[in-house]
Kinemage of the C-alpha trace (Angstrom):
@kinemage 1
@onewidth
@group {chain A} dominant
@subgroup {mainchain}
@vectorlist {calphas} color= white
{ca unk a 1} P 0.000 0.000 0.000
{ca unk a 2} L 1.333 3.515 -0.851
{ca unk a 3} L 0.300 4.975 2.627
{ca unk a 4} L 3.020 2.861 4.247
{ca unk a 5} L 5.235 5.316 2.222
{ca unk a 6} L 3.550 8.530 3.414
{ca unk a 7} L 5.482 9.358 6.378
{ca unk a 8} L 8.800 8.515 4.332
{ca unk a 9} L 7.376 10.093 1.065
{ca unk a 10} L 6.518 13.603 2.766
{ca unk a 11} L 10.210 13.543 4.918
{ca unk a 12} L 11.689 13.039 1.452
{ca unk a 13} L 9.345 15.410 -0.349
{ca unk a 14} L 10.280 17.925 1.992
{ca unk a 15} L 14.165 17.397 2.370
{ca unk a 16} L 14.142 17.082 -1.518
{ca unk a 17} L 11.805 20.305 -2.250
{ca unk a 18} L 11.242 22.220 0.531
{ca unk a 19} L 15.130 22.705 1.717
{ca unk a 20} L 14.917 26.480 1.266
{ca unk a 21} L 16.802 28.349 -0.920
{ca unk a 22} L 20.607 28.155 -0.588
{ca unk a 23} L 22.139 31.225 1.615
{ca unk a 24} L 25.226 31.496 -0.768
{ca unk a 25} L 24.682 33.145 -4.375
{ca unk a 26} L 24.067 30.097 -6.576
{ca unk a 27} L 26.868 29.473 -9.560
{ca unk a 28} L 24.052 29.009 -11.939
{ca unk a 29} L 20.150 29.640 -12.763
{ca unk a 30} L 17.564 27.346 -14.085
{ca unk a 31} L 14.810 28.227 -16.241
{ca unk a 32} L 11.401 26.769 -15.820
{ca unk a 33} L 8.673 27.762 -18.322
{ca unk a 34} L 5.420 26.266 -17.816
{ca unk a 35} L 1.461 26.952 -18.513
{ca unk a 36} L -0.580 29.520 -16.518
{ca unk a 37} L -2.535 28.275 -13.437
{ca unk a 38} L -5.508 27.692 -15.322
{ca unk a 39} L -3.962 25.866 -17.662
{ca unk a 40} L -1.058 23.727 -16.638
{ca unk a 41} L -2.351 23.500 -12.828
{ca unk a 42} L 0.466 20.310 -12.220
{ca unk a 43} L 3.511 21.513 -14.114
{ca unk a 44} L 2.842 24.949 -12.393
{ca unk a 45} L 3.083 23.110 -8.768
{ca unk a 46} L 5.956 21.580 -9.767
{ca unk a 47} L 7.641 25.053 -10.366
{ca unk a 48} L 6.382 26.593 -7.280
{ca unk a 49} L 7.986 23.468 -5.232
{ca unk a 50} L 11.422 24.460 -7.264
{ca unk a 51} L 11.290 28.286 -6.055
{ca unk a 52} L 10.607 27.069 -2.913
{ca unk a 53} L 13.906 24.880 -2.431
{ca unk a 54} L 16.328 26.320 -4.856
{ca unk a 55} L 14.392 29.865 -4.732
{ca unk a 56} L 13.719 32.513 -6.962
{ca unk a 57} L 16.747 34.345 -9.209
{ca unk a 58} L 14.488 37.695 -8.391
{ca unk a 59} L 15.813 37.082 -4.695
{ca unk a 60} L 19.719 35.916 -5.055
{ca unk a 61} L 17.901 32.572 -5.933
{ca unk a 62} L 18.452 29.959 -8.375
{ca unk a 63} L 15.325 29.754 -10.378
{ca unk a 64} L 13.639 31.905 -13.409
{ca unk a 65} L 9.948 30.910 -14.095
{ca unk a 66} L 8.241 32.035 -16.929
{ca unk a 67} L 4.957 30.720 -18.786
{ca unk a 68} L 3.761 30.949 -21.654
{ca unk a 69} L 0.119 32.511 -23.059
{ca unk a 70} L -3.038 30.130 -22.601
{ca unk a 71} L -3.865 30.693 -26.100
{ca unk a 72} L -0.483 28.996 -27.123
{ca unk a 73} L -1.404 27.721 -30.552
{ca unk a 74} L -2.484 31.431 -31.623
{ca unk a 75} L 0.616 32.789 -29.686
{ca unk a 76} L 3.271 30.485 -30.653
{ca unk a 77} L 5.915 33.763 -31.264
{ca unk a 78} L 5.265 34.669 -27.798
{ca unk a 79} L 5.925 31.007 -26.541
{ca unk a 80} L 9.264 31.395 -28.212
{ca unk a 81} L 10.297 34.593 -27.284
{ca unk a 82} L 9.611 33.738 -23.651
{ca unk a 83} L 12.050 30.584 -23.997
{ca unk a 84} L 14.328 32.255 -26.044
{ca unk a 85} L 14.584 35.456 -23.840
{ca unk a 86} L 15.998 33.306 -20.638
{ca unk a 87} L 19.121 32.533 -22.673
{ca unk a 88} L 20.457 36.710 -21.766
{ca unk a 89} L 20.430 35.326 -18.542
{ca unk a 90} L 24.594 35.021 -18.332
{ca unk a 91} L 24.401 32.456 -15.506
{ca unk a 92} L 21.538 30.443 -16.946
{ca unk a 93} L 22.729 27.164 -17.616
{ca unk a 94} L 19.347 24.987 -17.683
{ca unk a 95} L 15.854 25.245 -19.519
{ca unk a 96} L 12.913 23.150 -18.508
{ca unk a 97} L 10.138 23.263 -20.301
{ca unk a 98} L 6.534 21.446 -19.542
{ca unk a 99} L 5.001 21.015 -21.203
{ca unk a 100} L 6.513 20.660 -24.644
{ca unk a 101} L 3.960 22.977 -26.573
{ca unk a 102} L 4.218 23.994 -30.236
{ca unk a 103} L 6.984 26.307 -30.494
{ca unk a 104} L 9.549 24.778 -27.819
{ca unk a 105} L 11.462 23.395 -30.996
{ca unk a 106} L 12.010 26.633 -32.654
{ca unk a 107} L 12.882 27.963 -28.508
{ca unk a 108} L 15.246 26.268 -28.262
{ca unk a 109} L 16.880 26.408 -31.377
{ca unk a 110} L 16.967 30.314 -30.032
{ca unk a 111} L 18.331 29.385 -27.496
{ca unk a 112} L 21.187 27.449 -28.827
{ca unk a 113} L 22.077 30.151 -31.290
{ca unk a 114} L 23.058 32.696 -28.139
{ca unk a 115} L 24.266 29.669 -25.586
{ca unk a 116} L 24.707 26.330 -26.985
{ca unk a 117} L 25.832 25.275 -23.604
{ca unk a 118} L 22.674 25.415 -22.189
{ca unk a 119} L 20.812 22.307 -20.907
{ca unk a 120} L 17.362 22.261 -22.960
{ca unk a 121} L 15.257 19.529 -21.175
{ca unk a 122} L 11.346 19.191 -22.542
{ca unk a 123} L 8.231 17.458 -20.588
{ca unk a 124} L 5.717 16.047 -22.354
{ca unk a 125} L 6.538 16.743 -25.740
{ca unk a 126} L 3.688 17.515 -28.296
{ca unk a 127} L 5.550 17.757 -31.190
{ca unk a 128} L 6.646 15.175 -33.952
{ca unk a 129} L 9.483 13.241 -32.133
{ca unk a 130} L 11.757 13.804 -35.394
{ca unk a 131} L 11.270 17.516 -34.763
{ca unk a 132} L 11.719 18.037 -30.926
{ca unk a 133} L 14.749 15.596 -30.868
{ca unk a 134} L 16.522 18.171 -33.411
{ca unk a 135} L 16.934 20.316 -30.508
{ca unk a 136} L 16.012 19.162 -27.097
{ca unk a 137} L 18.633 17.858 -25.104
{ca unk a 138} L 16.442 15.403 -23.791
{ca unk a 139} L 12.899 15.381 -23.243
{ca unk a 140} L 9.708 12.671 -22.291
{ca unk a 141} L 6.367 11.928 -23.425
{ca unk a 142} L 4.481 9.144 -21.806
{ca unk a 143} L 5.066 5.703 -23.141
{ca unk a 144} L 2.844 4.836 -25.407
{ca unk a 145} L 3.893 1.363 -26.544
{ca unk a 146} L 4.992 -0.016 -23.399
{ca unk a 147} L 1.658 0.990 -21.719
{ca unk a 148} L -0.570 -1.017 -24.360
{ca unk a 149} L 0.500 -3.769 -23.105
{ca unk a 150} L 0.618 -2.904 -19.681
{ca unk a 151} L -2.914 -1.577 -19.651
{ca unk a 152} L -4.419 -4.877 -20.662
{ca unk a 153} L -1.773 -6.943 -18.260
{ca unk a 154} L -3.093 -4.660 -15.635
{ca unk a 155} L -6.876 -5.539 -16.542
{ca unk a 156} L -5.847 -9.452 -15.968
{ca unk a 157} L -4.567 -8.534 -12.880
{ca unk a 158} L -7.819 -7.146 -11.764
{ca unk a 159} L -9.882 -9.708 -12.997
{ca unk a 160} L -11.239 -8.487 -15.715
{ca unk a 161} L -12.068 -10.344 -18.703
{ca unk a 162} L -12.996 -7.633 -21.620
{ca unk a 163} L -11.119 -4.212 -22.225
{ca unk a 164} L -13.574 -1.443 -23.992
{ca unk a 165} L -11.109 1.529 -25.499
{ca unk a 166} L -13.407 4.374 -26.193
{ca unk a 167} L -12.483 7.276 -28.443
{ca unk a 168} L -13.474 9.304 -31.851
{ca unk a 169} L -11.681 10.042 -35.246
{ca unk a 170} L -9.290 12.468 -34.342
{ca unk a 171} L -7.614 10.920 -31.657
{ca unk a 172} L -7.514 8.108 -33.922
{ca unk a 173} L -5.273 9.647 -36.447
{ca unk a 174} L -3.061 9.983 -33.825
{ca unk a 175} L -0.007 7.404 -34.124
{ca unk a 176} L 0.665 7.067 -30.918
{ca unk a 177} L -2.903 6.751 -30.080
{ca unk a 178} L -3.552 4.195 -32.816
{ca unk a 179} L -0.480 2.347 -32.350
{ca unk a 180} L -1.044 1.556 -28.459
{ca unk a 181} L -4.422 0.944 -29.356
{ca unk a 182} L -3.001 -2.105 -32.115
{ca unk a 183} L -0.849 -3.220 -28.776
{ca unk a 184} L -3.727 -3.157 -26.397
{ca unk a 185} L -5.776 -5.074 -29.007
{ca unk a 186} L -2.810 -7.815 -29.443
{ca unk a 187} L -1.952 -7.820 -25.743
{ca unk a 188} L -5.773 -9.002 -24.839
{ca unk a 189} L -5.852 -11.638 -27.188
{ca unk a 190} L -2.456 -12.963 -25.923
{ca unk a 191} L -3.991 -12.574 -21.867
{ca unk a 192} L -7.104 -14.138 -23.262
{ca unk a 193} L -9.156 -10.754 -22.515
{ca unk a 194} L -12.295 -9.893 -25.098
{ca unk a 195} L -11.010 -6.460 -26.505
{ca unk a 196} L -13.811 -4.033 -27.972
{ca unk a 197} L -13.779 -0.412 -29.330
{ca unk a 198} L -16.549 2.188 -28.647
{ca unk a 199} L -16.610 5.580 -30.513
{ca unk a 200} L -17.907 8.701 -28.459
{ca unk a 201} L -18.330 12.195 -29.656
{ca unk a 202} L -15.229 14.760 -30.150
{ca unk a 203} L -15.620 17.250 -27.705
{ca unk a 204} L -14.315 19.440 -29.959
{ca unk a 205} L -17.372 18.818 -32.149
{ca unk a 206} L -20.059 20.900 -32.669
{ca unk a 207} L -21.835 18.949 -29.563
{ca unk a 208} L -18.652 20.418 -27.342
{ca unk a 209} L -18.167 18.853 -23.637
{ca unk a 210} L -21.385 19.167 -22.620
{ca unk a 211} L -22.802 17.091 -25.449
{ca unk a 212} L -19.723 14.192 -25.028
{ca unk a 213} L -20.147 13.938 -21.521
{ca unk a 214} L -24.014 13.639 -21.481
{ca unk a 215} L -23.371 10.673 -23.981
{ca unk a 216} L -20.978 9.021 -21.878
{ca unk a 217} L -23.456 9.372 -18.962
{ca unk a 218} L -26.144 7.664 -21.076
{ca unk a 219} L -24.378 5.150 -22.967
{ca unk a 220} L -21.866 3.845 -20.025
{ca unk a 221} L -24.941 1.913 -18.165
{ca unk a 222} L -25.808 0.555 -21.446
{ca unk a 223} L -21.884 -0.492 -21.869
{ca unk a 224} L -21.998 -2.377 -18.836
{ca unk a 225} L -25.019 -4.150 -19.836
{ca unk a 226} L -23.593 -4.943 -22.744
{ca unk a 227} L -20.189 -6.281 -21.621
{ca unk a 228} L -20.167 -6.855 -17.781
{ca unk a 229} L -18.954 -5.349 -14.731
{ca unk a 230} L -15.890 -7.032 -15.184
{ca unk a 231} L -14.702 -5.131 -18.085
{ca unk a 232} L -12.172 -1.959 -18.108
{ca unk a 233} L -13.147 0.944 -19.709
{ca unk a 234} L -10.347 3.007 -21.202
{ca unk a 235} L -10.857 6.583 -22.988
{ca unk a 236} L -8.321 8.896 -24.540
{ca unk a 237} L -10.247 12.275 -23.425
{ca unk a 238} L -9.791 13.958 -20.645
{ca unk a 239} L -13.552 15.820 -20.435
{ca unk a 240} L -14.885 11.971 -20.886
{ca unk a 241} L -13.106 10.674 -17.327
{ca unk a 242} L -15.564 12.210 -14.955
{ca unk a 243} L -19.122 11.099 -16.659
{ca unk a 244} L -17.378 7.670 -17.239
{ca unk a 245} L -16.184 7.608 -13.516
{ca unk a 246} L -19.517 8.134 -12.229
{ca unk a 247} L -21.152 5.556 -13.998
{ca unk a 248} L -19.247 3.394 -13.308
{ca unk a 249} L -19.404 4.067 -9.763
{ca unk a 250} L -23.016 3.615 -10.065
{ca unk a 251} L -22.984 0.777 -12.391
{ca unk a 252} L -19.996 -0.972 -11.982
{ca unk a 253} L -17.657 -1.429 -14.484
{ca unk a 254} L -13.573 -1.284 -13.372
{ca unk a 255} L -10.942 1.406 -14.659
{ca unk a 256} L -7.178 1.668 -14.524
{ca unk a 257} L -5.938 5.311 -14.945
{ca unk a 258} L -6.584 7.919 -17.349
{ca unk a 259} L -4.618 8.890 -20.601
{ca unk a 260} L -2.493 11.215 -18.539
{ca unk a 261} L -2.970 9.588 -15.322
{ca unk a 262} L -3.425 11.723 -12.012
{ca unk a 263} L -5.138 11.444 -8.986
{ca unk a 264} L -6.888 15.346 -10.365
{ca unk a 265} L -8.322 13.931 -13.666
{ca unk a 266} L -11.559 13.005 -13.232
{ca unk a 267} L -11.595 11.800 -9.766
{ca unk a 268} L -12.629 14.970 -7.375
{ca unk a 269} L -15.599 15.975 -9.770
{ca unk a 270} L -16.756 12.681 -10.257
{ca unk a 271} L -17.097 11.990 -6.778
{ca unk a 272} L -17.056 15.458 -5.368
{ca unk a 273} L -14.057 15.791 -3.404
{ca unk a 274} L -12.811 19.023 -2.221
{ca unk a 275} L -9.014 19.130 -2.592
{ca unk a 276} L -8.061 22.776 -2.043
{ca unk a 277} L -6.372 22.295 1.211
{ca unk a 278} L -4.313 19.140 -0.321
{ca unk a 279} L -2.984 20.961 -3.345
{ca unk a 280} L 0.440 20.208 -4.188
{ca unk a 281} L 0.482 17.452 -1.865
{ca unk a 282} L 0.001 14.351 -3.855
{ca unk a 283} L 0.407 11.734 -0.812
{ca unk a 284} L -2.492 13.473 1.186
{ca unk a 285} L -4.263 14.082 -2.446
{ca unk a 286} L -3.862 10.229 -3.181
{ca unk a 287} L -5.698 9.277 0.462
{ca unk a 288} L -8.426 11.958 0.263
{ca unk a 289} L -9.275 10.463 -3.041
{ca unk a 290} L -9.061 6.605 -2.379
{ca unk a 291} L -11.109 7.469 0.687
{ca unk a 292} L -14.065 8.262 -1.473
{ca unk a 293} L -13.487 5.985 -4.136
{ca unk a 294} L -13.672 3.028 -1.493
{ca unk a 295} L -16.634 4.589 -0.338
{ca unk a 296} L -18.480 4.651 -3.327
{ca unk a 297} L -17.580 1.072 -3.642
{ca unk a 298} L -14.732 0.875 -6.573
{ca unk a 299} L -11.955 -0.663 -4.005
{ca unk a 300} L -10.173 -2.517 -6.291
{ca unk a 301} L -11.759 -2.185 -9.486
{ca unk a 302} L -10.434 2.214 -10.315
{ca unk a 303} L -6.929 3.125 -10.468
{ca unk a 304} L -4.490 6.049 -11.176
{ca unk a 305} L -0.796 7.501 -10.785
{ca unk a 306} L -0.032 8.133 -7.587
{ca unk a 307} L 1.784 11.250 -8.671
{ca unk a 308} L 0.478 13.607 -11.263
{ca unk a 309} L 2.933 13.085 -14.719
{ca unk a 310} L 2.433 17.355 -15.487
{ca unk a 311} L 4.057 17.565 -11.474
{ca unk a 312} L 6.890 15.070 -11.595
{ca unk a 313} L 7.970 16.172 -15.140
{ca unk a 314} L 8.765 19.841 -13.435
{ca unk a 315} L 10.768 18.402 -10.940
{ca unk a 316} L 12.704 15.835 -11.957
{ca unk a 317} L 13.912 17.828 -15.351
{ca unk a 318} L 14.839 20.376 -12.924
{ca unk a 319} L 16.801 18.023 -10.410
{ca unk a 320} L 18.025 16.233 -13.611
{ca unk a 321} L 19.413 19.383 -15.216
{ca unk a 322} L 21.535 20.954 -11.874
{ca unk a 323} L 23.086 17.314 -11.969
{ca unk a 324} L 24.275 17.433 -15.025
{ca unk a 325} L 25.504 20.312 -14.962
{ca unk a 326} L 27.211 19.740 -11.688
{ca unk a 327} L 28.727 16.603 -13.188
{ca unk a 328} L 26.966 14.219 -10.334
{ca unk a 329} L 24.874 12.508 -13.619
{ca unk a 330} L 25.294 12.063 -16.736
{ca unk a 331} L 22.935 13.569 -19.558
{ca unk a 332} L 23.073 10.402 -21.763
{ca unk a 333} L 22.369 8.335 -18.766
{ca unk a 334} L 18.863 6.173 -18.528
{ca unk a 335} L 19.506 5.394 -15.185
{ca unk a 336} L 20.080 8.837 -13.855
{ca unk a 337} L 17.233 10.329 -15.685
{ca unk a 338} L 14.600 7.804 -14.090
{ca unk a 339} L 16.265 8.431 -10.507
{ca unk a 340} L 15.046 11.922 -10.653
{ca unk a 341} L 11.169 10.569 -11.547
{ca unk a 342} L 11.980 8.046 -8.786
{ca unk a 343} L 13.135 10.609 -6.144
{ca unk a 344} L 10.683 13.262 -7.297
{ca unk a 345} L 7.387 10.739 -6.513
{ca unk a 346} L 8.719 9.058 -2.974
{ca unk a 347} L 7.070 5.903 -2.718
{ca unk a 348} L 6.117 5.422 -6.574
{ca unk a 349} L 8.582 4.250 -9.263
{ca unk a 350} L 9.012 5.227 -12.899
{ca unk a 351} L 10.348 2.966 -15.862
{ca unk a 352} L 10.542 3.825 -19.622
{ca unk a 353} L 12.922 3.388 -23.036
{ca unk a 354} L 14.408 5.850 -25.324
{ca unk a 355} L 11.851 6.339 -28.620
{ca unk a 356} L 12.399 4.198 -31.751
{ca unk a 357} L 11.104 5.242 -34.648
{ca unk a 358} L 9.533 2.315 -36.411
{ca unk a 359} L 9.761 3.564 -39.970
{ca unk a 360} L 13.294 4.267 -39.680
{ca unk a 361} L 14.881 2.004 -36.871
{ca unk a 362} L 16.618 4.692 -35.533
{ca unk a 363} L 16.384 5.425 -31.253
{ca unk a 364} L 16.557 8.374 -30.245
{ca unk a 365} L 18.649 9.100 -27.193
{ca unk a 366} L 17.510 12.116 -26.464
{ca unk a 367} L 13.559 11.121 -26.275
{ca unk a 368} L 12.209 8.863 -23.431
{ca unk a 369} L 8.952 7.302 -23.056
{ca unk a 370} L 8.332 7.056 -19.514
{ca unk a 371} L 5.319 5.191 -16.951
{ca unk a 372} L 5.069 5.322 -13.447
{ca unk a 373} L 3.787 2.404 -11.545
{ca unk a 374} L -0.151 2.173 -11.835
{ca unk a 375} L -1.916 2.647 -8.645
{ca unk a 376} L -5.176 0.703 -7.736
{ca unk a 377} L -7.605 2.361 -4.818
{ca unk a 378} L -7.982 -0.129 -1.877
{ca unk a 379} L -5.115 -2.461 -4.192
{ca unk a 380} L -2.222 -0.943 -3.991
{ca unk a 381} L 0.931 -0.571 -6.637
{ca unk a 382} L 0.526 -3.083 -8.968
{ca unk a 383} L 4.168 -3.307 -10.429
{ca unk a 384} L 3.637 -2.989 -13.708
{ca unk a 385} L 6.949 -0.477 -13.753
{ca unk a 386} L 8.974 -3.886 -12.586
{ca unk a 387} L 7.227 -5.914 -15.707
{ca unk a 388} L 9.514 -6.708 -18.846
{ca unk a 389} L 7.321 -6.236 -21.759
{ca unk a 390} L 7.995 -8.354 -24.499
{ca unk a 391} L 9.898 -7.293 -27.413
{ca unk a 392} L 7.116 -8.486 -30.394
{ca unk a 393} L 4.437 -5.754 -28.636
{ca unk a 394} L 6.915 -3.033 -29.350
{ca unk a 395} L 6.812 -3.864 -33.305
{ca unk a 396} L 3.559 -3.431 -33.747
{ca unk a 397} L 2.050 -0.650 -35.692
């Protein structure tokens, strides 16, 4: 169970974040640029915790924090300007940016015009891997590939015996959405698990969130019906979590994690938890959630991260980047980068590979695909980031 970490997790949250700000001048800055607060909520937190320990360059500090505008895609120049302009910074020798928004590419490539000796690390990367790998240092996007065939080993370990993926066109003409979906699909047929796909409306569509959510609120009883309680039910939407949640509170029905899992994405308006005193806290946000997931009766059948992906991304690209630069790790090092997730998230645990591209066979050192373990209320960890996946699933298109 994670709470046997909690004492040990907050000590080590707290030595690691919350060590104040270092009384000597630092030898070097770090630049964070994240989303606003209404925005980017997690990654934001993350900074906050880094200003905290390390403390801001504004105050004889270490760190710089910038964002960038909410209406990124129609403000892309002002995106790069803002990572660009932290290279005049003389003693700025680090850039962490998360998430990886359109735009970072060209940053950084700004960046390493002025001050190619900067460190340029980038969470969550939305742009083509080809394209942010011609200029990042390093940077992460959840793992795609290894987590199709995780999801549906993690539905056998549940007891379920049918996996329902539910999603609409334009997600679908997403590779990395279609090609985890191919894995999920081959992994449940392997496990001996019935795998079936359900489409739902694009909340993007002219029926907008309302619309999607009303359908998943009407169509997830009839799911169940249809397939069982002992099914999984998987979508790749984040305003779909919280009408699917509470059906399947009602209804039954089991559920792993969301697409980018945290214990924030669909779980306090589905079941109407107030977290405003926990925020930022993610062992005290984990418990205040199982709590009322138990109570509503889905102990053991509704799952998440224990650690928000958007939060741990900010910090451990941050403690990754100082030691680098301070020569204590090494930037081409796997096992270095996933100590910072480990050390980031006490009492979780992160695994992940560098990116292949399938058309070309190259990897990509500079590109990791990242998990952290999968977290089931009333369950525990299930070790899924201690499971070897096999080699075929990570072939398949």
């Amino acid at each position: 169970m994670f709470f046997k970490y909690l004492k040990v997790g907050l000590a080590a949250t707290a030595a690691l974040l919350l060590g104040g700000a270092a009384c000597a001048a630092p030898a070097f800055h770090v630049g964070i640029v994240t989303g606003t607060l209404s925005q980017s909520e997690d990654e934001i937190r993350g900074a906050e915790y880094c200003l905290k320990k390390y403390g801001d360059v504004s105050n004889g500090g270490m760190i710089r924090h910038v964002t960038y505008p909410d209406n990124f895609m129609s403000e892309m120049e002002t995106t790069i300007s803002q990572i660009a302009g932290l290279a005049d910074d003389p003693l700025l020798k680090v850039i962490v940016i998360n998430q990886g928004i359109p735009g970072t590419t060209e940053g950084i490539r700004r960046v390493k015009q002025k001050r190619p000796d900067i460190i340029c690390l980038v969470g969550e990367a939305h742009e083509d891997p080809n394209v942010i790998t011609s200029a990042a240092d390093m940077a992460t996007t959840i793992d795609f590939i290894d987590k199709g065939y995780l999801l549906a080993y993690t539905a056998k370990q549940m007891g379920a015996d049918t996996f329902v993926h539910i999603s609409f066109p334009r997600h679908m003409s997403y590779e990395s959405i279609a090609r985890r979906v191919a894995i999920i699909k081959a992994a449940c047929q392997d496990l001996g698990l019935k795998f079936s796909y359900e489409t739902a409306p694009d909340p993007t569509s002219d029926v907008g969130v309302v619309g999607a959510q009303q359908f998943m609120i009407e169509k997830v009883p009839a799911w169940i019906k249809k397939y069982g309680e002992k099914t999984v039910f998987f979508t790749t939407n984040y305003s779909l979590h919280e009408p699917l949640l509470r059906q399947l509170a009602r209804y039954g029905g089991m559920y792993i994690e969301a697409d980018s899992p945290s214990p924030l994405v669909g779980y306090p308006a589905a079941f109407s938890i107030d977290l405003s005193k926990e925020a930022g806290n993610w062992p005290a946000i984990l418990k205040k959630v199982e709590d009322a997931v138990i109570k509503a009766g889905g102990s053991g059948r509704m799952g998440t991260w224990a650690y928000s992906y958007g939060y741990a991304n900010t910090l451990a690209l941050v403690d990754f980047g100082i030691n680098v630069v301070e020569k204590k790790m090494k930037l081409s090092s796997k096992k270095d980068f996933l100590t910072c997730f480990d050390r980031a998230t006490p009492g979780s645990k992160w695994n992940g590979n560098y990116y292949t591209d399938l058309g070309t066979g190259v990897t990509s050192k500079n590109l990791m695909l990242i998990y952290q373990d999968t977290y089931i209320f009333g369950k525990g960890f299930m070790g899924v980031a201690d499971i070897k996946v096999p080699e075929k699933y990570r072939k398949i298109k």
